[in-house]
N, CA, C and O atoms as a GROMACS GRO file, in nm:
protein
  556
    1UNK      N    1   6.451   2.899   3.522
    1UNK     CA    2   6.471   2.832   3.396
    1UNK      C    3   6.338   2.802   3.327
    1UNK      O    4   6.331   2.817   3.205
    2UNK      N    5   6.221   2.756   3.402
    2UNK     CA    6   6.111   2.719   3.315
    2UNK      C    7   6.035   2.862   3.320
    2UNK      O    8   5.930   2.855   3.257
    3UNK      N    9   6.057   2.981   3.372
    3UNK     CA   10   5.998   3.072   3.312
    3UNK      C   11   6.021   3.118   3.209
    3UNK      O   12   5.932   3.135   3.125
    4UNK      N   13   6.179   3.157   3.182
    4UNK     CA   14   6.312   3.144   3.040
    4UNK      C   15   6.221   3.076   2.945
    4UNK      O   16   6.166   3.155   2.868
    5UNK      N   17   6.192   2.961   2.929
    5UNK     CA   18   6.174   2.867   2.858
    5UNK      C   19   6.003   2.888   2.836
    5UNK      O   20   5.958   2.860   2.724
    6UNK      N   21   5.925   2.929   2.926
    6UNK     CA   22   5.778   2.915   2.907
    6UNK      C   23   5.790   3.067   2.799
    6UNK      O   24   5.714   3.062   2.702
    7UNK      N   25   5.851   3.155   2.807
    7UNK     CA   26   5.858   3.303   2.756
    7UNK      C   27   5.920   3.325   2.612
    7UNK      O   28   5.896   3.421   2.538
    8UNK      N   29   6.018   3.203   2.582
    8UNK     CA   30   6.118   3.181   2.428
    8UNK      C   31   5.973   3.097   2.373
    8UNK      O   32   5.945   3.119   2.255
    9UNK      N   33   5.876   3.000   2.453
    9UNK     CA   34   5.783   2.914   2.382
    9UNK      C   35   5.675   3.050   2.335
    9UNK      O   36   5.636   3.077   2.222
   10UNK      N   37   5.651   3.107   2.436
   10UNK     CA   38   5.546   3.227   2.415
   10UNK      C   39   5.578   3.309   2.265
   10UNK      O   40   5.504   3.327   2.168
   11UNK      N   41   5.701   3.345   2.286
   11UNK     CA   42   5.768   3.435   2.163
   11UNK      C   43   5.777   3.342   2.061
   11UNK      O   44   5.744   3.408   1.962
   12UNK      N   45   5.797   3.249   2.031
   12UNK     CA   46   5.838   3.144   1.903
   12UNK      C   47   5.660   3.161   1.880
   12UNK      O   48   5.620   3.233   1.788
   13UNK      N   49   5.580   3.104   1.953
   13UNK     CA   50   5.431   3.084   1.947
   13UNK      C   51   5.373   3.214   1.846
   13UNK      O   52   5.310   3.187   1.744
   14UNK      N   53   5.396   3.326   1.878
   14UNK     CA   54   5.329   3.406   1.801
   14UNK      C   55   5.364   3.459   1.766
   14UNK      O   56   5.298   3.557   1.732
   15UNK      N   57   5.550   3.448   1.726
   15UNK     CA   58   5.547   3.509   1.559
   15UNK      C   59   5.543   3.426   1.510
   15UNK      O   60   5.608   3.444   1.407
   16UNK      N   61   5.482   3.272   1.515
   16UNK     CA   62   5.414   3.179   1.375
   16UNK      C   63   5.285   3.227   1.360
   16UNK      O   64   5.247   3.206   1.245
   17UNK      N   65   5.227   3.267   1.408
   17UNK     CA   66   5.103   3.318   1.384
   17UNK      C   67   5.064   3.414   1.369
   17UNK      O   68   4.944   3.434   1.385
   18UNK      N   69   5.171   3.537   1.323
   18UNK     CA   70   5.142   3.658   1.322
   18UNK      C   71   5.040   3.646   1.180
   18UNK      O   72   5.031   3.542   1.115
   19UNK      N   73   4.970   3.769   1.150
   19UNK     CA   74   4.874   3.781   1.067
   19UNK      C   75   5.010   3.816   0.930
   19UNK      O   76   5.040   3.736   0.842
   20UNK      N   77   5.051   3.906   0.943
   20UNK     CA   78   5.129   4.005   0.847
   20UNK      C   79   5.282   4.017   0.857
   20UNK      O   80   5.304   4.028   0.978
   21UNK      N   81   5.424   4.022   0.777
   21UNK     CA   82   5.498   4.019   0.804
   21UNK      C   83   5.596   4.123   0.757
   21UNK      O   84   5.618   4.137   0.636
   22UNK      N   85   5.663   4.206   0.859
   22UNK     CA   86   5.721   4.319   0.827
   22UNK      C   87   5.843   4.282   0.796
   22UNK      O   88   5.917   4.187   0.820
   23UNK      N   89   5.847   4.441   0.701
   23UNK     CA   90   6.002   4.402   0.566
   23UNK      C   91   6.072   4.539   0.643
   23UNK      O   92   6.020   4.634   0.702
   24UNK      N   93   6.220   4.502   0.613
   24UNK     CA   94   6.270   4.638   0.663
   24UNK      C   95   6.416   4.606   0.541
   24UNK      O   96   6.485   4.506   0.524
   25UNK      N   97   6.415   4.692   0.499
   25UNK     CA   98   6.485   4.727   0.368
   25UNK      C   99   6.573   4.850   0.371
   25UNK      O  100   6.538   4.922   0.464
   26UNK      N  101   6.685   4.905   0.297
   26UNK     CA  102   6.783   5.005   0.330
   26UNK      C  103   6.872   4.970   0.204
   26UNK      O  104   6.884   4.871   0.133
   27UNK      N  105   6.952   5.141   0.210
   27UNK     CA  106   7.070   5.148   0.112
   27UNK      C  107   7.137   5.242   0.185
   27UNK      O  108   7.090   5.345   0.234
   28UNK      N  109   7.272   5.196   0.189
   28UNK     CA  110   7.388   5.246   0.179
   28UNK      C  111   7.423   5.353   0.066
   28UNK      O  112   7.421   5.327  -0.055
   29UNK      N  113   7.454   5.473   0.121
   29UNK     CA  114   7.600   5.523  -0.033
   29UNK      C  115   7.709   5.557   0.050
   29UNK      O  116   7.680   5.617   0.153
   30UNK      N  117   7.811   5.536   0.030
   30UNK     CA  118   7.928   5.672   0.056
   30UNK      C  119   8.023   5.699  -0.019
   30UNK      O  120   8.074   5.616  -0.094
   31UNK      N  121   8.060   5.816  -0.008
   31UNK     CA  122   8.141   5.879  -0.115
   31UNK      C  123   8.243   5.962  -0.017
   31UNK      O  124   8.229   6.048   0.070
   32UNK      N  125   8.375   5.878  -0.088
   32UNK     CA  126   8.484   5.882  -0.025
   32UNK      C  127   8.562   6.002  -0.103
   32UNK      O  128   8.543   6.026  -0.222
   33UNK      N  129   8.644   6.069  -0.028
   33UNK     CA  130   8.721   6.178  -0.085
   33UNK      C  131   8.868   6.175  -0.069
   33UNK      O  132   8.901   6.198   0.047
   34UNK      N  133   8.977   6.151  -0.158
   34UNK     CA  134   9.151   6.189  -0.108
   34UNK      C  135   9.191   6.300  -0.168
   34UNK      O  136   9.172   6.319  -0.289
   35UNK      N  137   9.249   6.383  -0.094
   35UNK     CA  138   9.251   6.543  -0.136
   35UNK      C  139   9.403   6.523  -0.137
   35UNK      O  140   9.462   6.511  -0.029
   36UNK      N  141   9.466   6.518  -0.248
   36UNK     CA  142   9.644   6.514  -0.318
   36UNK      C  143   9.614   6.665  -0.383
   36UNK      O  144   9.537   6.705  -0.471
   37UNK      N  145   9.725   6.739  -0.284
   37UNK     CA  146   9.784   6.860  -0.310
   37UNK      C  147   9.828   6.882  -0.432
   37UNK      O  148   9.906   6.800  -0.479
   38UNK      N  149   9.779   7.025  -0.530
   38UNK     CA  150   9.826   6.996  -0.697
   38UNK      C  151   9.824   7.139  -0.692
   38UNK      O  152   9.716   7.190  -0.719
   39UNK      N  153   9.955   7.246  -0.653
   39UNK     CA  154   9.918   7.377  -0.743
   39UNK      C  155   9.864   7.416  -0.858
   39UNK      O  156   9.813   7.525  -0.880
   40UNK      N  157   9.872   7.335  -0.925
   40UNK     CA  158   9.840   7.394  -1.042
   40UNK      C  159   9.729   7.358  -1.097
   40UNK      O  160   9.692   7.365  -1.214
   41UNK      N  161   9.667   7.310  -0.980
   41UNK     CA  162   9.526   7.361  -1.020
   41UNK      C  163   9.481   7.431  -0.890
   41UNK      O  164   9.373   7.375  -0.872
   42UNK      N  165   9.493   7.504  -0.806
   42UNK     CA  166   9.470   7.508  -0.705
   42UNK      C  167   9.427   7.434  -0.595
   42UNK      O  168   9.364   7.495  -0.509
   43UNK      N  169   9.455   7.286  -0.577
   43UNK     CA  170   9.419   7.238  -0.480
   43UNK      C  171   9.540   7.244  -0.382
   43UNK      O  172   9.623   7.154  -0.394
   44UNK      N  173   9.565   7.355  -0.273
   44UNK     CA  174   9.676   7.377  -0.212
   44UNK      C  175   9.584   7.482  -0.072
   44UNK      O  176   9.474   7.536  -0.078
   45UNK      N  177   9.635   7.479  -0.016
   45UNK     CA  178   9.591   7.563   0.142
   45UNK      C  179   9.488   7.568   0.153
   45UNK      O  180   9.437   7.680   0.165
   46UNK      N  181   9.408   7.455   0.155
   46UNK     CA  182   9.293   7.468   0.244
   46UNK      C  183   9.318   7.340   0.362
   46UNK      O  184   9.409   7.256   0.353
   47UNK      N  185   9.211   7.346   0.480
   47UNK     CA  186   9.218   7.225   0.553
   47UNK      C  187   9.240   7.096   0.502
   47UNK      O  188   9.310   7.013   0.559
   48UNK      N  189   9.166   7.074   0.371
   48UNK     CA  190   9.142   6.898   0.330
   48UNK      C  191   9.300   6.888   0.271
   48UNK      O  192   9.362   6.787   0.306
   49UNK      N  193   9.351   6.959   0.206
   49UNK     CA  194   9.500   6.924   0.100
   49UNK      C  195   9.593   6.933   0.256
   49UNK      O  196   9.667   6.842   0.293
   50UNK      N  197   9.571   7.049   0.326
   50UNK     CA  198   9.728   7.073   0.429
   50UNK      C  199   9.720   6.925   0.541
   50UNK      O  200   9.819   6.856   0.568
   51UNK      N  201   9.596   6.903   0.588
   51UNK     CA  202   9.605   6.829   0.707
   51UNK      C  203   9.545   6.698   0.731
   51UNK      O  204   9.588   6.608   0.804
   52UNK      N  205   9.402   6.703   0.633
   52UNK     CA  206   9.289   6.583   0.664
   52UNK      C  207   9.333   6.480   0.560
   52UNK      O  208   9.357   6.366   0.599
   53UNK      N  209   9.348   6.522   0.393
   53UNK     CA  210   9.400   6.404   0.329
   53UNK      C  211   9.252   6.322   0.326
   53UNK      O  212   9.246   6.308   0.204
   54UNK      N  213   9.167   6.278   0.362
   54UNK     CA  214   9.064   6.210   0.352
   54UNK      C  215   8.958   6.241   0.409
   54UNK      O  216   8.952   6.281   0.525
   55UNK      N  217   8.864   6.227   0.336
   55UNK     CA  218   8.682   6.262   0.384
   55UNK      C  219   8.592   6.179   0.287
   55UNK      O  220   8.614   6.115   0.184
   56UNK      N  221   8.439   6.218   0.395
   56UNK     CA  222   8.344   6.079   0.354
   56UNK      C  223   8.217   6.176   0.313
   56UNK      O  224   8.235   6.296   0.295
   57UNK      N  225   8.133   6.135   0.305
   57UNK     CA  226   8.017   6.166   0.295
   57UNK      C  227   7.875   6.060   0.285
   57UNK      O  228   7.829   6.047   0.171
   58UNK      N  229   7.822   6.003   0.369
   58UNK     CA  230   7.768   5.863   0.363
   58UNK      C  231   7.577   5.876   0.408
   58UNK      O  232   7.532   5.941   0.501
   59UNK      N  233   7.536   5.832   0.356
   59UNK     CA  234   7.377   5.832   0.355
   59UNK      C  235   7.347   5.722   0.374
   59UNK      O  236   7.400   5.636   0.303
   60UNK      N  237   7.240   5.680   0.487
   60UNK     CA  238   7.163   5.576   0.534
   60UNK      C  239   7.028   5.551   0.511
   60UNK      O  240   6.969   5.568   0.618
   61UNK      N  241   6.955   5.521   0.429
   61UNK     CA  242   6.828   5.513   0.412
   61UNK      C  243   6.780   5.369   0.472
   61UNK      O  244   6.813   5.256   0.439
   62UNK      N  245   6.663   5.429   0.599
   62UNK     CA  246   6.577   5.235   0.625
   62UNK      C  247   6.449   5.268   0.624
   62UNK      O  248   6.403   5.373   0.669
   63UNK      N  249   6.385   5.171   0.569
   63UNK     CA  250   6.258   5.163   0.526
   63UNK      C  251   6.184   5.010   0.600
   63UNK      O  252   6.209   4.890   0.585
   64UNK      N  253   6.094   5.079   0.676
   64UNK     CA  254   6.042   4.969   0.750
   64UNK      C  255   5.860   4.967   0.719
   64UNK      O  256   5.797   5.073   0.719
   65UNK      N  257   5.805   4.855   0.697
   65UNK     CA  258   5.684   4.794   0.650
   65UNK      C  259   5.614   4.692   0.726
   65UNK      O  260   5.640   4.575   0.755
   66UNK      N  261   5.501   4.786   0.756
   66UNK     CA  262   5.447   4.642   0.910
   66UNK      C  263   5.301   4.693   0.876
   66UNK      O  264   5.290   4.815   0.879
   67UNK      N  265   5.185   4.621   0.845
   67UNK     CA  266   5.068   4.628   0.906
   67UNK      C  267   4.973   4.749   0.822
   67UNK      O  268   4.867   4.791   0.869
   68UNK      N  269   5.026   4.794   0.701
   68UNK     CA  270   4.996   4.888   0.617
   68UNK      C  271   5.047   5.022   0.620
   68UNK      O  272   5.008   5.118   0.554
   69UNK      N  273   5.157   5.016   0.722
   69UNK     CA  274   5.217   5.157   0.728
   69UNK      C  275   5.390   5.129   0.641
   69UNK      O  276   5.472   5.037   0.637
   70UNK      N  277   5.381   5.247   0.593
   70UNK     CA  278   5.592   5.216   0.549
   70UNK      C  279   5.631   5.349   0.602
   70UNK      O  280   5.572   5.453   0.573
   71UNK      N  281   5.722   5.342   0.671
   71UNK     CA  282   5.794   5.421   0.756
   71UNK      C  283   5.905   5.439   0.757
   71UNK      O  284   5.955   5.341   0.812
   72UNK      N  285   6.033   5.553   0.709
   72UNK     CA  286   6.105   5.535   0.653
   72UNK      C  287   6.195   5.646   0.699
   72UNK      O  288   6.133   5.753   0.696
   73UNK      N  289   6.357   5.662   0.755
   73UNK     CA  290   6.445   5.803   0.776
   73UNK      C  291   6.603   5.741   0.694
   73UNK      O  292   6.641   5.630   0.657
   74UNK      N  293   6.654   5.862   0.691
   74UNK     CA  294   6.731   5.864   0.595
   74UNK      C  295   6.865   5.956   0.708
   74UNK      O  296   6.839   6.072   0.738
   75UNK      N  297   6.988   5.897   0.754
   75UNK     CA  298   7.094   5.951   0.806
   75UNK      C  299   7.203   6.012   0.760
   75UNK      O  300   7.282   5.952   0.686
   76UNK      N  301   7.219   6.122   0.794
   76UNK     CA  302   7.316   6.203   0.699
   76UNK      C  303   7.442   6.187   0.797
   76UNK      O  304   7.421   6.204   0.918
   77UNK      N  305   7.591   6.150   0.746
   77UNK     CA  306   7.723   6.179   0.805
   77UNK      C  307   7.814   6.268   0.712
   77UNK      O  308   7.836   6.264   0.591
   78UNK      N  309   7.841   6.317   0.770
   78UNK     CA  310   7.924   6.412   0.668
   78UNK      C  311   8.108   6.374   0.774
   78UNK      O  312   8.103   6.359   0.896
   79UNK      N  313   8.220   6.368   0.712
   79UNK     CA  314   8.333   6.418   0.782
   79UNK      C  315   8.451   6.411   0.719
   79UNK      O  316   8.502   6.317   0.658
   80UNK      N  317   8.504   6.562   0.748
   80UNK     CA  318   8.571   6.640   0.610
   80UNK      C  319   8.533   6.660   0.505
   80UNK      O  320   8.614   6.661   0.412
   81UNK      N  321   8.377   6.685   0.479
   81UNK     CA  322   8.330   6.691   0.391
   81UNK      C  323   8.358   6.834   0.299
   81UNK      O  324   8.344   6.941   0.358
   82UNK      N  325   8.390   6.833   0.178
   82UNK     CA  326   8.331   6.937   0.092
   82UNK      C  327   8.284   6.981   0.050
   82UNK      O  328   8.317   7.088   0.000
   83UNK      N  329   8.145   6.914   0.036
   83UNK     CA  330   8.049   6.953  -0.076
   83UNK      C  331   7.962   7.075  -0.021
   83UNK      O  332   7.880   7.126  -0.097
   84UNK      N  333   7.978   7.122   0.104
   84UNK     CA  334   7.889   7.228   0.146
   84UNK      C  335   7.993   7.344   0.116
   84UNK      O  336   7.937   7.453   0.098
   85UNK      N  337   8.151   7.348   0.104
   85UNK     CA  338   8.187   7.458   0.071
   85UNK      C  339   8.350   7.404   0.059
   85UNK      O  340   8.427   7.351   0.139
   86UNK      N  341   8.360   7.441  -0.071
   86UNK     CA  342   8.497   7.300  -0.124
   86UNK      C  343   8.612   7.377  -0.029
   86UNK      O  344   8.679   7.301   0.040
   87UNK      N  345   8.638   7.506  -0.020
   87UNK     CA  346   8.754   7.581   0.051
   87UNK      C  347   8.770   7.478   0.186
   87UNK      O  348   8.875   7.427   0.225
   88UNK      N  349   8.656   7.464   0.236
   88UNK     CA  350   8.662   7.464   0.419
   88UNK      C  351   8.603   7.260   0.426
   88UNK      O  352   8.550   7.185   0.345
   89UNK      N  353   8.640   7.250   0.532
   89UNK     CA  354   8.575   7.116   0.585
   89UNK      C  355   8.439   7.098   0.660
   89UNK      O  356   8.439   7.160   0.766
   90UNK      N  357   8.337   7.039   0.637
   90UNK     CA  358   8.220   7.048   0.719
   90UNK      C  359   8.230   6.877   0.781
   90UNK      O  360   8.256   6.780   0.710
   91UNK      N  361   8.206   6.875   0.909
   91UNK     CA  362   8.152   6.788   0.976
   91UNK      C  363   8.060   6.734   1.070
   91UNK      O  364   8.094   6.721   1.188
   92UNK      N  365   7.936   6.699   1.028
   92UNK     CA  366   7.809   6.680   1.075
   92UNK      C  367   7.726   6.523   1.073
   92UNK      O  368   7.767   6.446   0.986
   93UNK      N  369   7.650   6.489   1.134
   93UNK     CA  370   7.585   6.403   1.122
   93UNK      C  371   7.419   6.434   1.192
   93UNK      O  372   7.392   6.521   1.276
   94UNK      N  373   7.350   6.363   1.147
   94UNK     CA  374   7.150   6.407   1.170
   94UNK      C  375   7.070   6.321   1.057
   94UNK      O  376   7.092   6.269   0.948
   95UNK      N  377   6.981   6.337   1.137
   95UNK     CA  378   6.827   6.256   1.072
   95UNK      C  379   6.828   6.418   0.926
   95UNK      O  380   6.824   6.541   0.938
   96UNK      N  381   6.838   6.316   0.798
   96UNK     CA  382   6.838   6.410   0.710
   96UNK      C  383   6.656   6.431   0.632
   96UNK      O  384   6.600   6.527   0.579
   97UNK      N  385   6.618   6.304   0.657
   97UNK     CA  386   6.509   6.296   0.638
   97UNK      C  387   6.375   6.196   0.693
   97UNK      O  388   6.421   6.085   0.721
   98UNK      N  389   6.247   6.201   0.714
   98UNK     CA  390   6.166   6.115   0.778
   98UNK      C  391   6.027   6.104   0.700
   98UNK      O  392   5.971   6.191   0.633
   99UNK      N  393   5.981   5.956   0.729
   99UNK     CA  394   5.832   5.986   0.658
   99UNK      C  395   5.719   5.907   0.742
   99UNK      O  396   5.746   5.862   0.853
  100UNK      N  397   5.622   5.896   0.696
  100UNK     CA  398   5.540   5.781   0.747
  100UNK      C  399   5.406   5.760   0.626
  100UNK      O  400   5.320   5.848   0.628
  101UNK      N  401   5.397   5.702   0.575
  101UNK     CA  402   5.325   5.623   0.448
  101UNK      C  403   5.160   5.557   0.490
  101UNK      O  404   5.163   5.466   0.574
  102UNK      N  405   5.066   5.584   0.455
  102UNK     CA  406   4.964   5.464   0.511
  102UNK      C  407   4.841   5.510   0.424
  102UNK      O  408   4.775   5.613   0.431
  103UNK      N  409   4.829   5.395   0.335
  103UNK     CA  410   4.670   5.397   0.249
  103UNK      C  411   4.604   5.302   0.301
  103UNK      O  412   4.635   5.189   0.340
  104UNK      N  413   4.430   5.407   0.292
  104UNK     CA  414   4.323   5.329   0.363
  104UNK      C  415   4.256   5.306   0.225
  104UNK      O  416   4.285   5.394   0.144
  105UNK      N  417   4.161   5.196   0.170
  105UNK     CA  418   4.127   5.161   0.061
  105UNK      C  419   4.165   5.274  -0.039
  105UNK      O  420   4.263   5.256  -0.111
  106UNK      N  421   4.089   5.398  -0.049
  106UNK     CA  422   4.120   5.471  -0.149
  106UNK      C  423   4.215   5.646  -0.140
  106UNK      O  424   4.248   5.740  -0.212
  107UNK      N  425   4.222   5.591   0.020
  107UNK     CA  426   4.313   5.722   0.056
  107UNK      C  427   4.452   5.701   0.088
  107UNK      O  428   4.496   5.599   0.142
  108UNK      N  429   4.529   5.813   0.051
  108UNK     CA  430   4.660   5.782   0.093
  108UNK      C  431   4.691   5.886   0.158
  108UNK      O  432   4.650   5.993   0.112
  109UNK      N  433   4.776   5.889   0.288
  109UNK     CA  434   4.776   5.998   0.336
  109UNK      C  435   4.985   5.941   0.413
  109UNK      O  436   5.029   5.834   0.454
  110UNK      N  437   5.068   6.117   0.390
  110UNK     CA  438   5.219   6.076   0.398
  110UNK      C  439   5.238   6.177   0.450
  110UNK      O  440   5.198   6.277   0.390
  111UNK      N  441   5.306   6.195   0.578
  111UNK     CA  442   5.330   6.306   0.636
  111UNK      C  443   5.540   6.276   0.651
  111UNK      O  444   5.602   6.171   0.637
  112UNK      N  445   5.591   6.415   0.682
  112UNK     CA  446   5.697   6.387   0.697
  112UNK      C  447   5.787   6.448   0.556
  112UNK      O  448   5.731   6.538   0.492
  113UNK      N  449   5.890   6.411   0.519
  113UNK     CA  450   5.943   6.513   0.353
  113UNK      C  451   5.880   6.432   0.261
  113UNK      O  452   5.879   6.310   0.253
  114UNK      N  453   5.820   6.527   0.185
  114UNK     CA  454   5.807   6.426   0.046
  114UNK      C  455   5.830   6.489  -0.083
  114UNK      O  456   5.825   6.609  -0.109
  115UNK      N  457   5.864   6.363  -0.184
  115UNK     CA  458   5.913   6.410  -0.304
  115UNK      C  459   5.845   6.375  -0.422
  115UNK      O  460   5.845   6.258  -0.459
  116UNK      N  461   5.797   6.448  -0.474
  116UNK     CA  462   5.680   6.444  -0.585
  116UNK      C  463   5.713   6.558  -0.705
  116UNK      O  464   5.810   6.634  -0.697
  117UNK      N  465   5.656   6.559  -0.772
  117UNK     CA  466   5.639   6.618  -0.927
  117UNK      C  467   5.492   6.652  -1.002
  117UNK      O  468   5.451   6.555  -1.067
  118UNK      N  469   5.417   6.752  -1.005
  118UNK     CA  470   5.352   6.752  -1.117
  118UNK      C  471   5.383   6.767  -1.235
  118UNK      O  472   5.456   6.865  -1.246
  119UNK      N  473   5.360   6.712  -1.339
  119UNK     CA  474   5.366   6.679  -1.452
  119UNK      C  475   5.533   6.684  -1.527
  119UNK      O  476   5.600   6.580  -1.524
  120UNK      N  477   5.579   6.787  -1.582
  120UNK     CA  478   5.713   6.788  -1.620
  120UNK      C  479   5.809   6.848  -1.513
  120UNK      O  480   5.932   6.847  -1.522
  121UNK      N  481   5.735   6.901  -1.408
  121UNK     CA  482   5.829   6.976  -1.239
  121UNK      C  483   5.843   7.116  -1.299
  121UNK      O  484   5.926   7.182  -1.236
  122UNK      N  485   5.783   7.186  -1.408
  122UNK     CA  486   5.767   7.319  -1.404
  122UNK      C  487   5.694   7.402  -1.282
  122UNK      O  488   5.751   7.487  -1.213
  123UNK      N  489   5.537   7.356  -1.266
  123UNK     CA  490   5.511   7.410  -1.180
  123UNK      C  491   5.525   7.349  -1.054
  123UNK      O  492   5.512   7.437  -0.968
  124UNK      N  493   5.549   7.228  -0.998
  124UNK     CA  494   5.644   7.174  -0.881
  124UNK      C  495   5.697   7.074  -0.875
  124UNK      O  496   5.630   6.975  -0.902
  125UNK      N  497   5.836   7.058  -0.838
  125UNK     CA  498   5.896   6.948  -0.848
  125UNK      C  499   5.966   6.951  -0.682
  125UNK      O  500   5.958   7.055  -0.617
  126UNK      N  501   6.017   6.859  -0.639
  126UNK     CA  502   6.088   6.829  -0.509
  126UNK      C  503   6.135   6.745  -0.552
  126UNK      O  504   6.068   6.670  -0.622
  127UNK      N  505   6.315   6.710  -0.522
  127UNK     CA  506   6.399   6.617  -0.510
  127UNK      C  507   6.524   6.607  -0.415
  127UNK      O  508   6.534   6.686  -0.322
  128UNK      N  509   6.617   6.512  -0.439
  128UNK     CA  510   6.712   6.519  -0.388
  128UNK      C  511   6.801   6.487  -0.514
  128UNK      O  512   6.776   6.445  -0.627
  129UNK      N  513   6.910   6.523  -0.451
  129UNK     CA  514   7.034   6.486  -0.539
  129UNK      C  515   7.160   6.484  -0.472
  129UNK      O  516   7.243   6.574  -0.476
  130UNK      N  517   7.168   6.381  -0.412
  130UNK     CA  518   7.280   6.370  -0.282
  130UNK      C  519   7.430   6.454  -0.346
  130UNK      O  520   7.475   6.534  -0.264
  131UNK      N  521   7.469   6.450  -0.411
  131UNK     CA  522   7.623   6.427  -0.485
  131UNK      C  523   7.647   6.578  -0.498
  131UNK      O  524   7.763   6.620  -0.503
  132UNK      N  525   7.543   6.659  -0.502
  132UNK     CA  526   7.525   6.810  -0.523
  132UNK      C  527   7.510   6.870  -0.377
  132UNK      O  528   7.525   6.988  -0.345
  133UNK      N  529   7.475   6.754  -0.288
  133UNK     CA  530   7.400   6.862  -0.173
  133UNK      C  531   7.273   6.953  -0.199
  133UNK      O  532   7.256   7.065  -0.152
  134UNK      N  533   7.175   6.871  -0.296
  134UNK     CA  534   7.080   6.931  -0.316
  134UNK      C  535   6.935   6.821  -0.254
  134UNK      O  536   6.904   6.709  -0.295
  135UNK      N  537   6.884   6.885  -0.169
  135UNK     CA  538   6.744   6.812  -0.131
  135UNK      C  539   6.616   6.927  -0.082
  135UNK      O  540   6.596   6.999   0.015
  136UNK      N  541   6.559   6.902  -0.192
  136UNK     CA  542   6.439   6.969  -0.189
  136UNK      C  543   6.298   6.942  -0.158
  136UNK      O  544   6.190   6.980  -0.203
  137UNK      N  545   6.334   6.870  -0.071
  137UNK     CA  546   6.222   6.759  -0.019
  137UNK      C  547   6.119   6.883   0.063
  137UNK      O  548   6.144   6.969   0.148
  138UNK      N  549   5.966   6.832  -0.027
  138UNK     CA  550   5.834   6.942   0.073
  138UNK      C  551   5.842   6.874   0.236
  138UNK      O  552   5.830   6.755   0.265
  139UNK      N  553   5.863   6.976   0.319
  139UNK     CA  554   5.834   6.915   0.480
  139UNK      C  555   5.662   7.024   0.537
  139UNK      O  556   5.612   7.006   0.648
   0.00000   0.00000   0.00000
């Protein structure tokens, strides 16, 4: 018991005194799907109309900040998804994206995907655009 107790005093002790204090921040999306059977427009015989009736598609972004670094991955779930090919169902989940952030007085240096633009994105642009299934992130 007084080791318990000497070890909760230890831990309380120095995170009051930490120098710096880390932020950890995140967003949610998901995008829900109900697939109601309609000949007439063709939504009829594929997997999502005959059997599944419902699918998701959901993105996790966390962003963590400690000590001059921001460090940051992004989780992809997919299930019954369509957007990779509306006929068929895809179901997957994975680290969709990763980074690591850290400026020294006048340098910045980011390894991991990144998304940037020179000037109007004629001669390069990188993005994402979740809703399309488009991510063009430089790795």
């Amino acid at each position: 018991m007084k080791k318990t107790c000497l070890y909760l005093i230890l831990f309380l002790y120095s995170g009051l005194h930490a120098q710096e204090q880390a932020y950890l921040s995140g967003q949610l999306q998901i995008n829900g799907n109900l697939f109601l059977e309609d000949d007439r427009i063709g939504a009829s015989n594929t997997p999502q109309y005959d059997h599944q009736l419902v699918g998701a598609d959901t993105w996790l972004d966390l962003n963590y900040q400690i000590k001059g670094f921001d460090i940051g991955a992004r989780i992809d779930i997919f299930n019954n998804s369509n957007l990779l090919n509306p006929r068929n169902s895809y179901s997957d989940q994975g680290l969709g994206k990763w980074y690591v952030k850290k400026q020294v007085d006048k340098l910045f240096m980011e390894i991991g995907y990144i998304y940037d633009q020179i000037g109007s994105g004629l001669i390069f642009r990188s993005y994402e655009e979740r809703p399309l299934l488009i991510d063009n992130g430089l790795y």
